[in-house]
MIDOSE-1310 file (N, C-alpha, C; in nm, 2 decimals, decimal comma, always signed):
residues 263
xxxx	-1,52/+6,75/+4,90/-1,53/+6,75/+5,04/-1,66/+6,69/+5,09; -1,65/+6,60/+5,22/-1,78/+6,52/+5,23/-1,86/+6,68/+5,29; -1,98/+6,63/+5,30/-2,13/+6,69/+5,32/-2,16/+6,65/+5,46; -2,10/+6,71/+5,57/-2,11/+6,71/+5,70/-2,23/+6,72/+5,73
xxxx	-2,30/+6,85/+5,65/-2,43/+6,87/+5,73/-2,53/+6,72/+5,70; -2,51/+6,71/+5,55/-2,60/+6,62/+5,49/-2,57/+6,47/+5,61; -2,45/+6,43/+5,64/-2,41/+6,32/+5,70/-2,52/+6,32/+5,81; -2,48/+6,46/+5,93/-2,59/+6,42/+6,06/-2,69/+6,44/+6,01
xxxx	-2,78/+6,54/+5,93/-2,91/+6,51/+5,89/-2,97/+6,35/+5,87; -2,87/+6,26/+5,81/-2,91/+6,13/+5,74/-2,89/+6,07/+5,88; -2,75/+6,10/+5,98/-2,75/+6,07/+6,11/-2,90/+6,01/+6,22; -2,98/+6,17/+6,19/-3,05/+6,22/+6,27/-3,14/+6,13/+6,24
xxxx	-3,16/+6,07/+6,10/-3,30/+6,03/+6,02/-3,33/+5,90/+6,08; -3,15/+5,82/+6,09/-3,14/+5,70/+6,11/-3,15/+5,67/+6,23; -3,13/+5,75/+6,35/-3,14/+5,74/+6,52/-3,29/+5,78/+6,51; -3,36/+5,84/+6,47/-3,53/+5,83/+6,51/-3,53/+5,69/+6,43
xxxx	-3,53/+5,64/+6,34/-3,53/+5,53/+6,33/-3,55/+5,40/+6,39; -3,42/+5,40/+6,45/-3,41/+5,31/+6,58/-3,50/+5,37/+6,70; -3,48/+5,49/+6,74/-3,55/+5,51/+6,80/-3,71/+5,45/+6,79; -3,79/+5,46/+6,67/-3,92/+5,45/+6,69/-3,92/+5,27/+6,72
xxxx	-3,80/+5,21/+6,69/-3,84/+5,05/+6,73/-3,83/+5,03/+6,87; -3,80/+5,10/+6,93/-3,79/+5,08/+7,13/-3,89/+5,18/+7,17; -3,94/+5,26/+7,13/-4,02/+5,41/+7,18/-4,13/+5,34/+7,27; -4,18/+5,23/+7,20/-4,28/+5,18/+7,24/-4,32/+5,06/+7,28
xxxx	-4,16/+5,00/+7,35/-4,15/+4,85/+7,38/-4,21/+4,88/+7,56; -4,27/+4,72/+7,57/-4,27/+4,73/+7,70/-4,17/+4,67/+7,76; -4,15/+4,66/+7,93/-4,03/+4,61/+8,00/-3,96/+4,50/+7,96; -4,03/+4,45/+7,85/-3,95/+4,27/+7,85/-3,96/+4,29/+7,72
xxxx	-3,98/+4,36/+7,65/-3,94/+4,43/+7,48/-3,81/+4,46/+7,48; -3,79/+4,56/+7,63/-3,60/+4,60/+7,63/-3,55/+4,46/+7,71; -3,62/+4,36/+7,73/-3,53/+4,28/+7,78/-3,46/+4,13/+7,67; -3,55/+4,18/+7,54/-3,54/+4,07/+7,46/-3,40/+4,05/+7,45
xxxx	-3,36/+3,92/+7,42/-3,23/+3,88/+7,37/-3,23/+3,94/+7,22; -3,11/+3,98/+7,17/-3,07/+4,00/+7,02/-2,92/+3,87/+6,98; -2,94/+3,93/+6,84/-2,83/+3,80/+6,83/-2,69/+3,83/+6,84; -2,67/+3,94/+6,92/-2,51/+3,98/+6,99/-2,52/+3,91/+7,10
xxxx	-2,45/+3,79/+7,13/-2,45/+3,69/+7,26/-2,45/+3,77/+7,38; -2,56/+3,74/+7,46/-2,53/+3,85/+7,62/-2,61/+3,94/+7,57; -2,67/+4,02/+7,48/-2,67/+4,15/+7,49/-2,83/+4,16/+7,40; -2,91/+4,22/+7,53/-3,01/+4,26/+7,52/-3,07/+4,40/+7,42
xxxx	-3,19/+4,40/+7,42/-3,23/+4,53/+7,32/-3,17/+4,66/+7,41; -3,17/+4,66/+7,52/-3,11/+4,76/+7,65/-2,98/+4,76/+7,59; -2,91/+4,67/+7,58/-2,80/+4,65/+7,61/-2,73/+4,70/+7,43; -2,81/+4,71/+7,31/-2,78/+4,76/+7,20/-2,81/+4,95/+7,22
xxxx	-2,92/+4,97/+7,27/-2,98/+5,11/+7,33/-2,84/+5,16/+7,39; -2,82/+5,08/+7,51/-2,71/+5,14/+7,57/-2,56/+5,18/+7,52; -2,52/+5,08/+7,45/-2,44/+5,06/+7,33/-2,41/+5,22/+7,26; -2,51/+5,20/+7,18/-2,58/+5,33/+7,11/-2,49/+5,47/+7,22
xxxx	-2,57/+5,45/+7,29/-2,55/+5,58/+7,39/-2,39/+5,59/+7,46; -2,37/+5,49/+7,54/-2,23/+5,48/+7,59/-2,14/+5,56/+7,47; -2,12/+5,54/+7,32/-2,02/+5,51/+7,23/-2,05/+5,65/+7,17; -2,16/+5,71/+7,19/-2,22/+5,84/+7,16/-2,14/+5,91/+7,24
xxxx	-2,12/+5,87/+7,39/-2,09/+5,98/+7,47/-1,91/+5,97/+7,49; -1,81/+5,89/+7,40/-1,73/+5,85/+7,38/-1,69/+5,97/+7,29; -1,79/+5,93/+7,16/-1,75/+6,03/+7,06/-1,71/+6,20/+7,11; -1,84/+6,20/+7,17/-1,86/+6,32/+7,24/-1,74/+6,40/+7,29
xxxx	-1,68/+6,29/+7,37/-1,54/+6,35/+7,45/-1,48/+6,39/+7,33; -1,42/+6,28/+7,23/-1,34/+6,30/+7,10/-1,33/+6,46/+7,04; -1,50/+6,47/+7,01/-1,53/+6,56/+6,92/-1,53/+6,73/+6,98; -1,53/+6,71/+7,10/-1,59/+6,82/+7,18/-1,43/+6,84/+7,32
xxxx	-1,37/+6,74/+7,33/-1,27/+6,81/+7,46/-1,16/+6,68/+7,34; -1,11/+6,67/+7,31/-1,04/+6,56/+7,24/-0,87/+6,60/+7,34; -0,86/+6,70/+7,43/-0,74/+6,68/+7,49/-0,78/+6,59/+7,63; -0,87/+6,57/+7,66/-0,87/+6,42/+7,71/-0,92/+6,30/+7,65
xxxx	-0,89/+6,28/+7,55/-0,92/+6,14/+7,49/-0,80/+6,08/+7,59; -0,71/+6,08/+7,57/-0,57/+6,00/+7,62/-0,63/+5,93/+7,77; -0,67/+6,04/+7,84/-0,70/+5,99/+7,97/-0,83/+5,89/+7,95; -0,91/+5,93/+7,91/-1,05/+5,87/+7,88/-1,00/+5,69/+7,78
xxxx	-0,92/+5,68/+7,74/-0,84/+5,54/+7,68/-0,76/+5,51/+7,81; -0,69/+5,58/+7,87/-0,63/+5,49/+7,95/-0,76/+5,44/+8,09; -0,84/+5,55/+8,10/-0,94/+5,47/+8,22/-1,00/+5,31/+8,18; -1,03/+5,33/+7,97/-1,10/+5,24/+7,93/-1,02/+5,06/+8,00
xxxx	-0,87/+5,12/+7,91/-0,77/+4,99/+7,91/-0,79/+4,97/+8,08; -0,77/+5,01/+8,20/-0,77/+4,97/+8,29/-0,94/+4,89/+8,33; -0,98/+4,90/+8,27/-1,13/+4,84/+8,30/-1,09/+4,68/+8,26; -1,01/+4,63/+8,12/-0,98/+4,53/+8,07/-1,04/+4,54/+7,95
xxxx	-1,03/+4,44/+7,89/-1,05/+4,42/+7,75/-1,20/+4,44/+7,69; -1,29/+4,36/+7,78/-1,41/+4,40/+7,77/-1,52/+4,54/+7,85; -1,42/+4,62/+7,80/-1,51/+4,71/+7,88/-1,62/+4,77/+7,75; -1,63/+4,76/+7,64/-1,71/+4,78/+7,57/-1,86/+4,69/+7,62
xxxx	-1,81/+4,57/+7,63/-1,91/+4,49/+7,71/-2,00/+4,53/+7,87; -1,85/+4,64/+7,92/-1,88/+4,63/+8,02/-1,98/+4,78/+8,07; -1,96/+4,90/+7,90/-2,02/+4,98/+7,91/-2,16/+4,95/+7,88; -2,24/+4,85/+7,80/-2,38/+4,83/+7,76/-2,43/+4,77/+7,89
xxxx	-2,36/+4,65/+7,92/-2,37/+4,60/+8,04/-2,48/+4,75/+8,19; -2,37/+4,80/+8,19/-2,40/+4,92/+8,28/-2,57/+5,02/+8,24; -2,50/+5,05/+8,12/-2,63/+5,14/+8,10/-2,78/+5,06/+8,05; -2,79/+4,93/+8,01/-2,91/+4,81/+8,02/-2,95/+4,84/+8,17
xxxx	-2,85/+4,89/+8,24/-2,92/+4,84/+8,40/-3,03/+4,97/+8,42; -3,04/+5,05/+8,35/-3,17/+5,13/+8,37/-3,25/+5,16/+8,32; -3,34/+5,20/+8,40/-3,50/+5,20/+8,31/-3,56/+5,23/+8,17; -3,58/+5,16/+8,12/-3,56/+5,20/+8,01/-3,62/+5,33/+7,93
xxxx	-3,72/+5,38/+8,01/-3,69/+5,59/+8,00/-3,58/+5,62/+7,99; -3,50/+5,62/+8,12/-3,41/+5,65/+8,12/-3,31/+5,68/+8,04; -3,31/+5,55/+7,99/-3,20/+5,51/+7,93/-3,22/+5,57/+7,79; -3,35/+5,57/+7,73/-3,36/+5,59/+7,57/-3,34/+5,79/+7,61
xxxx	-3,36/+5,85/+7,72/-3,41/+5,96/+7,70/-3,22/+5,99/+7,72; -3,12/+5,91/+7,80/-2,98/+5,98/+7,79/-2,94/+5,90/+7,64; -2,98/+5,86/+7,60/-2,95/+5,84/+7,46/-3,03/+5,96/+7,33; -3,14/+5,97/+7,35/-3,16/+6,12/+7,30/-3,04/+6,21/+7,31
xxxx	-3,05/+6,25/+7,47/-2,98/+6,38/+7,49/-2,85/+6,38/+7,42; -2,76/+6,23/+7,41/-2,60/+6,20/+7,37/-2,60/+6,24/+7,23; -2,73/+6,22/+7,16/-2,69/+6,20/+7,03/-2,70/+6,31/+7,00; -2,78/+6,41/+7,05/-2,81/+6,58/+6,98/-2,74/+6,64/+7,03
xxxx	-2,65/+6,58/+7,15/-2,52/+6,68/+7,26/-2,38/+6,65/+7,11; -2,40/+6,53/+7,02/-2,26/+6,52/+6,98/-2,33/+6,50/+6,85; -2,44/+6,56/+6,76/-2,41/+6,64/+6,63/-2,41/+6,78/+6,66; -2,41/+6,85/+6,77/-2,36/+6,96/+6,81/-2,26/+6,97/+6,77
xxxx	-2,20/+6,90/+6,85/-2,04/+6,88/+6,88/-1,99/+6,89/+6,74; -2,00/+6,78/+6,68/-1,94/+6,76/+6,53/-1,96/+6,88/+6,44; -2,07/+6,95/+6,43/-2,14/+7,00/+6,35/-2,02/+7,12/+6,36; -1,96/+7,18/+6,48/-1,88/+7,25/+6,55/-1,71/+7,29/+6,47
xxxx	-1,66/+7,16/+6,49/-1,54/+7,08/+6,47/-1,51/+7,13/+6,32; -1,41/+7,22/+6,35/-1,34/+7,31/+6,21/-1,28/+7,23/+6,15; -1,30/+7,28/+6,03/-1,27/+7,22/+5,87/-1,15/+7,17/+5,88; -1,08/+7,02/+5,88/-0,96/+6,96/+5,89/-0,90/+6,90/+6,00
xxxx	-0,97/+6,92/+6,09/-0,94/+6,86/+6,22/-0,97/+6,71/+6,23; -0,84/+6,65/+6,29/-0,89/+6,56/+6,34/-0,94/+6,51/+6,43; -1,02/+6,41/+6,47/-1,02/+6,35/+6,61/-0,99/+6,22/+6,64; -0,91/+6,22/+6,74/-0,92/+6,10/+6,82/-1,00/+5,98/+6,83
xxxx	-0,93/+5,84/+6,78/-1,06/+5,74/+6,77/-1,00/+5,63/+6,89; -1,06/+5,52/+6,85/-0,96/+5,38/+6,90/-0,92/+5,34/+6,78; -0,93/+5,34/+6,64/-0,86/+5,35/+6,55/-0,78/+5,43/+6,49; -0,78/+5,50/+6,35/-0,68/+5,59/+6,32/-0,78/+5,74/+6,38
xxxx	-0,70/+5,84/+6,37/-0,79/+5,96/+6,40/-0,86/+5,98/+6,28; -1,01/+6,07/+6,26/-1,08/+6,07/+6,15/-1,14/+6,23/+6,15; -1,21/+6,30/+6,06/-1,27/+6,39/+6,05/-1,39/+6,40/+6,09; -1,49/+6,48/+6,10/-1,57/+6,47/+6,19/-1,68/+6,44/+6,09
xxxx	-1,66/+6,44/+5,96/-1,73/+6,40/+5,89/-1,76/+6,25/+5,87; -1,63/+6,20/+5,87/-1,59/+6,06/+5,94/-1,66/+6,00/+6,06; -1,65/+6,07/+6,12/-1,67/+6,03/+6,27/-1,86/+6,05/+6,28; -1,92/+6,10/+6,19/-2,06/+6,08/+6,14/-2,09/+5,97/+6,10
xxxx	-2,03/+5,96/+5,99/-2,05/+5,83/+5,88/-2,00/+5,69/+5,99; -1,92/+5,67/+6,08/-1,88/+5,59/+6,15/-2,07/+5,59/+6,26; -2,07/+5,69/+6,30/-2,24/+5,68/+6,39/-2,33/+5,62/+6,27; -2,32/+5,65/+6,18/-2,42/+5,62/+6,09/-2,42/+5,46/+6,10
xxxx	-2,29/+5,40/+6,07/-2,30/+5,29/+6,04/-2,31/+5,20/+6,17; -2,29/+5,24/+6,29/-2,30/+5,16/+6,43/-2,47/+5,16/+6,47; -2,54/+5,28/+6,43/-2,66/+5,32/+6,48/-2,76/+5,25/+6,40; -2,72/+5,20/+6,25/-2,78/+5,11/+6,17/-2,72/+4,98/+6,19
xxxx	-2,65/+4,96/+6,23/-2,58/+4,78/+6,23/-2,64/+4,77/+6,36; -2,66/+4,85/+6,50/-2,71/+4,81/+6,61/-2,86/+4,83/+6,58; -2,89/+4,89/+6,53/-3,07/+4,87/+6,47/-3,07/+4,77/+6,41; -3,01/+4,68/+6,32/-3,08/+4,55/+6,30/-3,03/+4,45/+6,40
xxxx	-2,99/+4,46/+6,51/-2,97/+4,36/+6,60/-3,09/+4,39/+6,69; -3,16/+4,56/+6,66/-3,27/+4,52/+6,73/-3,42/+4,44/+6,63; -3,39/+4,52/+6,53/-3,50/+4,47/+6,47/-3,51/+4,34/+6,41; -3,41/+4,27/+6,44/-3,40/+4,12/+6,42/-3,45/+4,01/+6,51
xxxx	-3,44/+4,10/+6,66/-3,50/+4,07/+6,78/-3,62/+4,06/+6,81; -3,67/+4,17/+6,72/-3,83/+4,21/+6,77/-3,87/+4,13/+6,64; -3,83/+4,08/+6,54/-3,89/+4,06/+6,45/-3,91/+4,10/+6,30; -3,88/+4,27/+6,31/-3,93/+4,34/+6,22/-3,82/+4,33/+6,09
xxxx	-3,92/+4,35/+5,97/-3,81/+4,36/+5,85/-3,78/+4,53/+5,78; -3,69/+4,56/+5,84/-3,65/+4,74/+5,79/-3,66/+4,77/+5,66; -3,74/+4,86/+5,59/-3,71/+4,90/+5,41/-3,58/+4,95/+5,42; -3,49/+4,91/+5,34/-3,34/+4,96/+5,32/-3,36/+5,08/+5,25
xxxx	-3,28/+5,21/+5,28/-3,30/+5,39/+5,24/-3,20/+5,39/+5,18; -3,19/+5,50/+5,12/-3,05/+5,58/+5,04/-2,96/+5,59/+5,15; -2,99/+5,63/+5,28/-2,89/+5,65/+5,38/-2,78/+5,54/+5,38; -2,82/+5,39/+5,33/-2,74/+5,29/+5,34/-2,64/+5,37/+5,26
xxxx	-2,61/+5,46/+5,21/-2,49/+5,47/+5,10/-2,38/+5,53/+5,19; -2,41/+5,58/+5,29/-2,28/+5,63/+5,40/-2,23/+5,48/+5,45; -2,33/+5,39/+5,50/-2,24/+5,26/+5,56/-2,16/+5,21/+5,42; -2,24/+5,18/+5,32/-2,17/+5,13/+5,17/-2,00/+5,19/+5,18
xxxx	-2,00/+5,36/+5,19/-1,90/+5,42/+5,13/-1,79/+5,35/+5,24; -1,84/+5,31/+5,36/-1,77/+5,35/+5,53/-1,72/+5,22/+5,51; -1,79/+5,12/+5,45/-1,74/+4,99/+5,47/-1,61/+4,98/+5,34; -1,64/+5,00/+5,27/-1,52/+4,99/+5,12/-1,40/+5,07/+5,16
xxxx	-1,43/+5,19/+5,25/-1,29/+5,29/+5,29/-1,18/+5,21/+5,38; -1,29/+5,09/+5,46/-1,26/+5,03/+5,58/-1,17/+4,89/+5,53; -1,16/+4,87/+5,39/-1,12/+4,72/+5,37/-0,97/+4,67/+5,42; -0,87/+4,78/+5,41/-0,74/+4,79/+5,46/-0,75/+4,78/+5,65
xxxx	-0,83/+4,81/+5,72/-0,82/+4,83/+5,81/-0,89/+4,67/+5,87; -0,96/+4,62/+5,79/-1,03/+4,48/+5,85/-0,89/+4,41/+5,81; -0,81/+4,40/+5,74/-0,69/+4,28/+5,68/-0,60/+4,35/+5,79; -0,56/+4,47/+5,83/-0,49/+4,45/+5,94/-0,49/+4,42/+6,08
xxxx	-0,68/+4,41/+6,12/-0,74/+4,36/+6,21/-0,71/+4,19/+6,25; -0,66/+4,15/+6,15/-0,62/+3,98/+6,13/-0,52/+3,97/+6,08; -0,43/+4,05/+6,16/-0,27/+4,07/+6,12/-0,25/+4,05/+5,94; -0,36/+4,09/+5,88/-0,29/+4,04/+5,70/-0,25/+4,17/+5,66
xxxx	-0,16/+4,13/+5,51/-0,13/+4,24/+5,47/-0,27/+4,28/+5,32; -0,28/+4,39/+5,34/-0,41/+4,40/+5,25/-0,34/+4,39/+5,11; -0,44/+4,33/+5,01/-0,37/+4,33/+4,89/-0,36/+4,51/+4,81; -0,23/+4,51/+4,74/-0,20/+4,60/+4,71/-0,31/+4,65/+4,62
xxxx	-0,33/+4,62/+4,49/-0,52/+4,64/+4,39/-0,62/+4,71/+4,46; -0,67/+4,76/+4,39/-0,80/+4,84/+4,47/-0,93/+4,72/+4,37; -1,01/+4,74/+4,44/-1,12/+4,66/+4,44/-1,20/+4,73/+4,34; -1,27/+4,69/+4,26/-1,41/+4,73/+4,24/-1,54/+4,73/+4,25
xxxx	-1,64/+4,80/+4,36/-1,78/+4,73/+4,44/-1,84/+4,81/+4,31; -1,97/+4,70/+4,30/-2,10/+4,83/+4,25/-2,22/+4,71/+4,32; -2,28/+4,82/+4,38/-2,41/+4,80/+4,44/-2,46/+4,81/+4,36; -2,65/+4,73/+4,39/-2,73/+4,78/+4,35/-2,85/+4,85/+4,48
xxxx	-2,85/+4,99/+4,47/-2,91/+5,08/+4,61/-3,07/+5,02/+4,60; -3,11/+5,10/+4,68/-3,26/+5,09/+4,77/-3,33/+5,05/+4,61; -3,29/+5,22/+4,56/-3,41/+5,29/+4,41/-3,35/+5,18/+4,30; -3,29/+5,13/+4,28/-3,24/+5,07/+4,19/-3,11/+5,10/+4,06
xxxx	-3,11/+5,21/+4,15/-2,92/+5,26/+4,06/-2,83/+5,16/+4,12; -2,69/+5,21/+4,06/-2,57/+5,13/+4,10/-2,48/+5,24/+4,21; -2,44/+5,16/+4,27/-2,33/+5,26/+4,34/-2,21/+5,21/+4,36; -2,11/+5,26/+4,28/-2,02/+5,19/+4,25/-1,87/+5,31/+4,30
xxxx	-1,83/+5,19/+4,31/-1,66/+5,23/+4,44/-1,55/+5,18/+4,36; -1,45/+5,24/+4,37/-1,29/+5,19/+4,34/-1,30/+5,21/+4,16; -1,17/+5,18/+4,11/-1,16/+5,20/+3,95/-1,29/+5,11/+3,87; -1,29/+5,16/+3,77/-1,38/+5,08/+3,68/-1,33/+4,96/+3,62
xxxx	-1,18/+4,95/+3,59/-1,07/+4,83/+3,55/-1,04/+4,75/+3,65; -1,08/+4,74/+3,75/-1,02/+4,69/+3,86/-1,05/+4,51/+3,80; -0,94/+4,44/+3,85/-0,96/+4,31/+3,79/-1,03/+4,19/+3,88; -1,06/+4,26/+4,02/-1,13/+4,16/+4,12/-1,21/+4,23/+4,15
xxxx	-1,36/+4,20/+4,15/-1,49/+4,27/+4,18/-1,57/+4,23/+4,28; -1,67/+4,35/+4,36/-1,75/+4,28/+4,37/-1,91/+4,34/+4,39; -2,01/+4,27/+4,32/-2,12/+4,31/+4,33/-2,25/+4,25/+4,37; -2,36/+4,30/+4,38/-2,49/+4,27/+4,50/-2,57/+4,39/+4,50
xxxx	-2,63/+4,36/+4,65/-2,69/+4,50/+4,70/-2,64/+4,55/+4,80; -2,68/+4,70/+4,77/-2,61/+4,76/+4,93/-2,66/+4,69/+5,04; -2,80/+4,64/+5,07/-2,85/+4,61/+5,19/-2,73/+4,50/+5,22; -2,70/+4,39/+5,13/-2,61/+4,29/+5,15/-2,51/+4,32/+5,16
xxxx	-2,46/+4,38/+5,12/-2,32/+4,44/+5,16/-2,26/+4,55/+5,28; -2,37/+4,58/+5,32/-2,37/+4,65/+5,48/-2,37/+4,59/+5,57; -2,53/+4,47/+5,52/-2,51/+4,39/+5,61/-2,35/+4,29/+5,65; -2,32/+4,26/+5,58/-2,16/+4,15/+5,57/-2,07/+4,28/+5,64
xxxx	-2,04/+4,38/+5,57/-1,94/+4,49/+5,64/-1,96/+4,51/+5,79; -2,08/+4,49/+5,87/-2,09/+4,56/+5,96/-2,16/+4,42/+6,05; -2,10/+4,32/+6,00/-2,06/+4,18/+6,04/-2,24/+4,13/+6,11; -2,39/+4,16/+6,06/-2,49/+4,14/+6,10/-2,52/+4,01/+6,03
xxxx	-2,48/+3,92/+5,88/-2,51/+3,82/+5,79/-2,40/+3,81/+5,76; -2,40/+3,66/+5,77/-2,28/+3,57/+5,68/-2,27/+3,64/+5,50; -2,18/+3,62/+5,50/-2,16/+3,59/+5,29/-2,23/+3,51/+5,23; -2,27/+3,36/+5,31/-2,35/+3,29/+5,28/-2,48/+3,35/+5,23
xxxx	-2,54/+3,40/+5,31/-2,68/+3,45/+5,30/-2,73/+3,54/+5,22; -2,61/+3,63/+5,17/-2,65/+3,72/+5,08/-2,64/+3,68/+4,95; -2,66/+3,81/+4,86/-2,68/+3,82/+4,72/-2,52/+3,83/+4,66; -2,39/+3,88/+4,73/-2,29/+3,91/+4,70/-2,22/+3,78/+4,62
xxxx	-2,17/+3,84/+4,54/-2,06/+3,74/+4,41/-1,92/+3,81/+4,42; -1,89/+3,73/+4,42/-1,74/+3,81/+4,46/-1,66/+3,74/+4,35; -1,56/+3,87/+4,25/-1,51/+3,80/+4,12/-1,34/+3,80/+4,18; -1,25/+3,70/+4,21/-1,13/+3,70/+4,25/-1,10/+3,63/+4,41
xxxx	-0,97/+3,59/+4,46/-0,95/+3,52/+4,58/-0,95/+3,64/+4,67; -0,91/+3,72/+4,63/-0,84/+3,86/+4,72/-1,03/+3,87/+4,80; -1,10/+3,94/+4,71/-1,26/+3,98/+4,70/-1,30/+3,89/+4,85; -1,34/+3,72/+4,75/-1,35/+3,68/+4,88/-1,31/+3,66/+4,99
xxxx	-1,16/+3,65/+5,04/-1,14/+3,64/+5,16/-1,17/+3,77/+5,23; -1,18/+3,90/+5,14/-1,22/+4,04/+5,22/-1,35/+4,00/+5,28; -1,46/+3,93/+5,23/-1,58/+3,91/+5,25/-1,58/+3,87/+5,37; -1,50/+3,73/+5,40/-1,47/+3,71/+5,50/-1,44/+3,74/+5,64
xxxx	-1,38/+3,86/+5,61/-1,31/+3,89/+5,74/-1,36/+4,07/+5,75; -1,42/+4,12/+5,65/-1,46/+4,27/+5,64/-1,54/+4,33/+5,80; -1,49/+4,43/+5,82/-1,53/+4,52/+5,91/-1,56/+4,59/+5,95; -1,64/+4,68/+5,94/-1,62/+4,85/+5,97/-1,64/+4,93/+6,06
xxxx	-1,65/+4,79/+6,18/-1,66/+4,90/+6,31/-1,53/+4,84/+6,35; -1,48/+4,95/+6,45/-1,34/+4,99/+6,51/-1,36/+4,84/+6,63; -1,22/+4,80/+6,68/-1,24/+4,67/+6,81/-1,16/+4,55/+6,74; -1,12/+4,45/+6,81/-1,11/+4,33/+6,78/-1,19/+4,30/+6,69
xxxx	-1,16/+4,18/+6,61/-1,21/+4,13/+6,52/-1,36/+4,07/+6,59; -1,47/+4,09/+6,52/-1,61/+4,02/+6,60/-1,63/+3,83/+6,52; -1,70/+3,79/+6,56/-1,72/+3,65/+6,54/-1,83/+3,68/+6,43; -1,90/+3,79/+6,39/-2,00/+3,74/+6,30/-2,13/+3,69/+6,34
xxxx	-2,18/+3,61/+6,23/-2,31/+3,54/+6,22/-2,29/+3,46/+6,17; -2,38/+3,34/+6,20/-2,37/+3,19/+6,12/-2,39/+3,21/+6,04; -2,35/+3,12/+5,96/-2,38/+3,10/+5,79/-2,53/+2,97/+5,80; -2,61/+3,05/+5,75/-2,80/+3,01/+5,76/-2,85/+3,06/+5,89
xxx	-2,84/+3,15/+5,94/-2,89/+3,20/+6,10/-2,99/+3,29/+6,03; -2,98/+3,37/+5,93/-3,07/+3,40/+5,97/-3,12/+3,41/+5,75; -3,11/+3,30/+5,71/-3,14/+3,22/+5,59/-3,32/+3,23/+5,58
């Protein structure tokens, strides 16, 4: 059984995290551009928060998710855009301090959420353990779009192993994201983590591989660096085209990063 509590603890570790790169920006610090087209350090912050307080409904009233999806669809397609959009427009106290409050209102919530239950996503429904490891990996993929902005280069932690596990679970759901059919084989990943162990996913016989570092292979899963750029070797056709097209956050397919952007 996954380690709920351990999840939001590593949660909690990774949102002060980000947190401490904006705590202390001034007004044109939250106004920087990042490399999500349109969308400002505010506008990642906001992100953060909007999608927090999303969860929130899921985890905590989940008999109105239905209503809370049909408000979204009537907004149009980009209403994800249209939630960062909104909450950038305030000050940035503001804004970082209802992003506090979202995030410790919904490891409440989760922390809550009896053994087996599902919740409501925009993808398949997931466990709330799930639905951690999914904050884990948005709260870290949107921290390097800030810290890419500001400049700064992040030491990769053990924590990377929830995005690792979140991205490999997710490989069937990126090939359906591009109408494919996922290949039948299970893959075989092994990282190499922060400390310098292996962390290795799927059978040990598996006949298409692939290996690297977790930082590179978070990065590529959670669509921040090209395949180009990383350390990843991919042994088989299947391997690489997953590289290609891999995803782990829930939406339409995203556009990625150039290949040498950020070389």
């Amino acid at each position: 059984m996954a380690d709920l509590a351990g999840i939001l603890r590593d949660l909690a570790a990774e949102s002060q995290a980000v947190d401490d790169l904006v705590a202390g920006l001034p007004a044109d610090g939250w106004a920087r551009p990042t490399p999500a087209p349109g969308w400002s350090v505010a506008h990642q912050v906001a992100h953060l928060a909007w999608t927090d307080g999303k969860s929130l409904i899921s985890a905590s009233r989940p008999q109105d998710w239905q209503s809370e999806v049909e408000n979204l669809l009537s907004i149009g397609e980009n209403y994800v855009d249209a939630g960062a959009e909104e909450g950038a427009e305030a000050p940035p106290d503001e804004l970082l301090a209802q992003w506090r409050e979202g995030r410790a209102a919904l490891a409440e919530a989760l922390a809550a959420v009896p053994e087996g239950q599902k919740l409501p996503w925009y993808g398949p429904p997931m466990s709330a353990a799930s639905m951690a490891s999914a904050r884990m990996m948005e709260t870290w993929a949107h921290g390097q779009d800030i810290a890419d902005a500001l400049g700064v280069t992040r030491a990769p932690t053990e924590r990377l192993w929830h995005i690792a596990r979140f991205g490999t679970r997710t490989r069937d759901f990126a090939y359906k994201l591009h109408s494919l059919a996922p290949p039948t084989e299970e893959f075989r990943v092994e990282l190499t983590a922060p400390d310098g162990s292996t962390w290795a996913f799927g059978p040990e016989d598996a006949e298409q591989r692939l290996t690297g570092s977790a930082l590179d292979f978070c990065l590529v899963a959670t669509q921040r660096r090209h395949p180009a750029d990383t350390d990843l070797v991919a042994t088989g056709a299947d391997v690489e085209e997953w590289l290609g097209i891999a995803q782990a956050f829930a939406g339409p397919p995203g556009a990625g990063r150039e290949p040498g952007q950020f070389a």
